[in-house]
N, C-alpha and C positions, 0 to 999 in steps of 0.2 A: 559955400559950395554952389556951384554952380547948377538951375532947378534944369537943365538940360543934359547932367552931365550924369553918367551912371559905372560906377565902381565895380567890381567883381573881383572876388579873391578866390584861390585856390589853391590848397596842399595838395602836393601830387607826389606821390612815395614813388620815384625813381630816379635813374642817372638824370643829371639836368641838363646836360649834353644833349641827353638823347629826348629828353620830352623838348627843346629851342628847336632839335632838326625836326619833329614831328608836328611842334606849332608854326615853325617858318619854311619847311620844304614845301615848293605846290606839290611835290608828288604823295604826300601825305595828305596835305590840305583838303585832296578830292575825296580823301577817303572820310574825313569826318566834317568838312564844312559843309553839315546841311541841317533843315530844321526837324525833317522826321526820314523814316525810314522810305516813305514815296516820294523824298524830293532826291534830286542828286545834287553833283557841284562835279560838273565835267572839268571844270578849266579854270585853274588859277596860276596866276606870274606874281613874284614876290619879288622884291631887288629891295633888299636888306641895308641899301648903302647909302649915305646921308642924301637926301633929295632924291631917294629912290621912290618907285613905286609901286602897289599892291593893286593888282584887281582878279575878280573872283566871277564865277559866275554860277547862280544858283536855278533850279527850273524844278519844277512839281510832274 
């Protein structure tokens, strides 16, 4: 393994449908991409499509 590389797993007990559109919609994304309750995430674009791209934006 790679000493830069870091794993995460997680069981999530719901539709799987519906937790993909809550981890890859930005309209969801802003509501949980942030690190505590005084930061936000105003603005995120996702493009889910081969050579697409993600950016996010986070502020305290």
């Amino acid at each position: 393994m790679d000493s830069n590389q870091i794993t995460i797993q997680s069981t999530i007990a719901a539709d799987v449908k519906k937790v993909w559109d809550y981890y890859t919609n930005p309209l969801h994304i802003i509501k949980w991409n942030f690190a505590t309750d005084d930061w936000q995430c105003p603005r995120a674009k996702n493009d889910m499509r081969p050579g697409g791209k993600y950016n996010e934006r986070m502020r305290a």
